[in-house]
N, C-alpha and C positions, 0 to 999 in steps of 0.2 A: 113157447119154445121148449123143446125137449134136451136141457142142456145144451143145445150149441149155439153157439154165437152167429149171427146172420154176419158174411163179409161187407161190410158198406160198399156201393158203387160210388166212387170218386172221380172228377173232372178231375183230368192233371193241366189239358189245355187244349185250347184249337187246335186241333191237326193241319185242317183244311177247309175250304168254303170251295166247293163244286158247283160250277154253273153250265148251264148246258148255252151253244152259240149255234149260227147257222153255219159261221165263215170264220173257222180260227185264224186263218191268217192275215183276216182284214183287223180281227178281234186285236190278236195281239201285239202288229202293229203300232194300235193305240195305245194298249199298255204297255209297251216297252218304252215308244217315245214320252208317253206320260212322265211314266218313274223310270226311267233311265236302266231299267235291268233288261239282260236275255231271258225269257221265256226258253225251257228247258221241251221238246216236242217228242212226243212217242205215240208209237199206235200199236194196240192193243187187238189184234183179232178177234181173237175169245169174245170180247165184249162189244164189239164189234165201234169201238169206240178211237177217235185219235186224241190226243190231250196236250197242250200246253198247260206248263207249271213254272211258278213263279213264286216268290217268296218274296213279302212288302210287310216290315213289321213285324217279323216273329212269324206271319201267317202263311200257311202255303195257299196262292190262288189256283184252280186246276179250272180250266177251258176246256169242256168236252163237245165234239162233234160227230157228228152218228158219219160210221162209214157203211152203212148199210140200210136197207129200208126197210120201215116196222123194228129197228132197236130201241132200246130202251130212250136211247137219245135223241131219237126221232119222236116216239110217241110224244117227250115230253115237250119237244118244241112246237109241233102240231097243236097239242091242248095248253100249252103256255104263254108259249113264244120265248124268244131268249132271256135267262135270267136265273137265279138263286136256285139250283135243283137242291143240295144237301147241305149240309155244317157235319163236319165230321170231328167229334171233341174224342183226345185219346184217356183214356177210361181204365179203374183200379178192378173194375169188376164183371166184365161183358157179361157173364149169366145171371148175376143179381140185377143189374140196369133192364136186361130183356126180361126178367122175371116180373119187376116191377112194372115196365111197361104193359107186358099182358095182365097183370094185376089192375091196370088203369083204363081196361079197355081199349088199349090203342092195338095197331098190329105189327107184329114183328116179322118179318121179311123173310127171312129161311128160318126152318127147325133147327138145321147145325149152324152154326158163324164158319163163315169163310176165313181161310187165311188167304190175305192180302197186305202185301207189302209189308213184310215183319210184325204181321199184329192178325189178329182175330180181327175180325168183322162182322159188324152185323147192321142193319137200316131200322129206326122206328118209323112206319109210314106217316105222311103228314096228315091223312086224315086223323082226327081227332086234337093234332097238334094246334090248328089253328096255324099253322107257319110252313115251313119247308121241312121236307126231311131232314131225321136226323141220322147219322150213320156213327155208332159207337166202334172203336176200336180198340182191343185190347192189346200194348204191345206183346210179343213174342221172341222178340232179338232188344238188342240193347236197344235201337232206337227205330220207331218205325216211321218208313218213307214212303210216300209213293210214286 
């Protein structure tokens, strides 16, 4: 190092656990009468995605359903089928965490981080994870939601 201190990338916590489904409303059904909560619904154009969200534990759950054909939420249920798409942990350092990732080999998902939902964003892809995506967020407001 040339005098400066590298920032550490820190987990502060689970944001969210995104799963992709075919049928949010058959989906959430189940898990409201499960755990007794409302599931929170929005749809998202841009992304071309709808989403129930739910909070069990500290944890946000988000239920994504492609509203369109060939989105991202389609491709992934086509090559999956329904289930765990990301883990999205909110993060002290989003450029250090994607520095080290391409450090690691793995691939980082956009050049810039998106802002989303009060926070930076950015995805490590699962290949080389061994597991599902991960999606780092950095906040940007006092508390980020989505």
């Amino acid at each position: 190092m040339t005098g400066e201190t590298a920032q550490r990338n820190e987990v502060t916590r689970i944001h969210h656990i995104g799963f992709v489904v075919s049928n949010l409303d058959q989906t959430l059904r189940v898990w409201e009468g499960l755990f007794g909560i409302r599931a929170e619904v929005k749809e998202n154009p841009d992304l071309q995605v709808r989403l129930g969200s739910m909070t069990i534990g500290g944890v946000k759950f988000v239920f994504n359903e492609s509203t369109a054909p060939g989105s991202r939420w389609e491709r992934f249920l086509l090559a999956n089928g329904e289930g765990v798409e990301h883990f999205a942990l909110e993060v002290t350092n989003i450029d250090e965490g994607c520095r080290m990732a391409k450090a690691l080999g793995l691939e980082v998902r956009f050049a810039e981080h998106k802002p989303m939902h009060g926070a930076l964003s950015n995805f490590i892809e699962k290949d080389g994870l061994h597991a599902a995506t991960i999606e780092m967020m950095e906040p940007t407001e006092t508390k980020a939601e989505i």
